[in-house]
N, C-alpha and C positions, 0 to 999 in steps of 0.2 A: 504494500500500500504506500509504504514511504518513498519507495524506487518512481512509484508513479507520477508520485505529487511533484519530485526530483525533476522527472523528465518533462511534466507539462510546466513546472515553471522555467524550464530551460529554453524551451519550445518559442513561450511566450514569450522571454526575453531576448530572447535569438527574432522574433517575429516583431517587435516592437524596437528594438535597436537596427533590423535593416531596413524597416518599413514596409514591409510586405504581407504585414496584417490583414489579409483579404475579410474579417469578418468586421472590421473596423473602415472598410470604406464606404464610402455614398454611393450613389447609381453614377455621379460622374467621376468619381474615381478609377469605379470598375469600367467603365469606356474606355476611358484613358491608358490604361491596360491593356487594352484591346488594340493591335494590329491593326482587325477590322473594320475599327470604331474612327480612324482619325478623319476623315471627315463628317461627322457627328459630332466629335469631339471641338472643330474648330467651329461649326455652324454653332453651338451650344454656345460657343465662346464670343463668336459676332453677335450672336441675338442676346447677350450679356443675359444668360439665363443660367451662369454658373450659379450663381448666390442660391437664386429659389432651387435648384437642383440639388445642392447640397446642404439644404433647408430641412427641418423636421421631418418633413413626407408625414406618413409613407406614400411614397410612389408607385404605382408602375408602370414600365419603360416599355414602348414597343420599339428597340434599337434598331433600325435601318444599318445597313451592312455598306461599306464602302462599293461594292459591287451593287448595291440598290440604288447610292447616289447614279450609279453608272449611268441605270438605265433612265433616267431623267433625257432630255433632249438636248443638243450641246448648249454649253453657256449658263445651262439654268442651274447649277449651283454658282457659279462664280457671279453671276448676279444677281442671286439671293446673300451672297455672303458684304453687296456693296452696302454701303450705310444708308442709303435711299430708299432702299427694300427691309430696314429692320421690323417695320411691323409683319411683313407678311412672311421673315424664317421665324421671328416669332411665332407666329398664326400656327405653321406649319410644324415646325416643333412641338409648341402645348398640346396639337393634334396628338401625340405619340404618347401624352399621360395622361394615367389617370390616376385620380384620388385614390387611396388606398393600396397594400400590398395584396394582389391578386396572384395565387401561385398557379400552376397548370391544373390544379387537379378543380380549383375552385373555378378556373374557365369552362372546361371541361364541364362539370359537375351545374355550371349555369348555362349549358348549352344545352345540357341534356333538360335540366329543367325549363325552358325554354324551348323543348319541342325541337330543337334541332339550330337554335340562336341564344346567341345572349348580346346583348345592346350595351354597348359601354358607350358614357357618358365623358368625354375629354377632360382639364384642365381647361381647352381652348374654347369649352362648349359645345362643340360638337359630340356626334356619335359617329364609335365604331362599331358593326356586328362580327361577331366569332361566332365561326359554324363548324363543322368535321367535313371535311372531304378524304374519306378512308382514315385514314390513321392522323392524321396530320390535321391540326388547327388552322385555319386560313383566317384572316383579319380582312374585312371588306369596309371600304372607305367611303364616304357620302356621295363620291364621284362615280362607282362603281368598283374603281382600284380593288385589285386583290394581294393580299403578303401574304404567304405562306411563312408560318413561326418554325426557324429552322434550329433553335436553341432555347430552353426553356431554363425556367428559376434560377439565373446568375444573381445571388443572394449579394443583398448592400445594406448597411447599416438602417437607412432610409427607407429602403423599398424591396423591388425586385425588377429584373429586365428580363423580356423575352427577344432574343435577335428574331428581323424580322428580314426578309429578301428584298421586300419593293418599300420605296417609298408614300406612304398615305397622303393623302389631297383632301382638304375638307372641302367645303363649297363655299 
């Protein structure tokens, strides 16, 4: 029992001395982590939405994946990221949270009660619906947009993030 307590404060202290604490960061810490995430990470940072990100929460995140910005049309992140268009990568960000830490099984679990949907309500105001197409969670956007959620419960102090494939568009 003593050997244990030994090793987890050693753990701790080894994890708090390098920084690499993963059960002590925010939803935009764990981006920033992410390979995947740096354009997210830099949009998050134009629309000066670090503070409220790293804010009480809890949150959760529907991450857009560098390869999601991709598929956007040329230009359209480089001039969402200008200072002219700060309201609308804000818009389009707060699109991606919502109030509360929702974990997969609680999506799931309100899809199913929901007859086959569950309706999430944004940060931005808007709504998203989650459905099941086979095994896989899909996220449908007010435009029609579909994400397919290719990573689930990347756990943050604040919240929780699900990567998601496409970028969401509200109306």
């Amino acid at each position: 029992m003593k050997t244990k307590k030994i090793i987890s404060s050693a753990i701790l202290a080894i994890a708090l001395f390098t920084g690499i604490s993963s059960f002590a960061q925010n939803v935009v810490e764990v981006a920033v982590g992410s390979e995947n995430h740096t354009t997210l990470v830099a949009a998050v940072k134009a629309a000066g939405l670090v503070d409220t990100l790293t804010g009480a929460g809890p949150f959760t995140v529907f991450a857009p994946t560098n390869a999601a910005f991709d598929k956007l049309p040329t230009g359209t992140v480089a001039s969402l990221l200008e200072p002219a268009n700060l309201k609308t990568l804000q818009g389009i960000l707060t699109y991606h949270v919502v109030a509360g830490k929702i974990d997969s099984k609680a999506v799931v679990a309100a899809i199913k009660a929901g007859k086959g949907k569950a309706v999430l309500t944004t940060v931005q105001g808007g709504t998203l619906t989650a459905s099941l197409k086979g095994e896989n969670v899909i996220v449908t956007d007010e435009k029609g947009g579909v994400a397919t959620i290719t990573a689930v419960d990347l756990d943050a102090s604040n919240g929780i993030i699900h990567v998601i494939d496409t970028v969401l568009m509200h109306k």
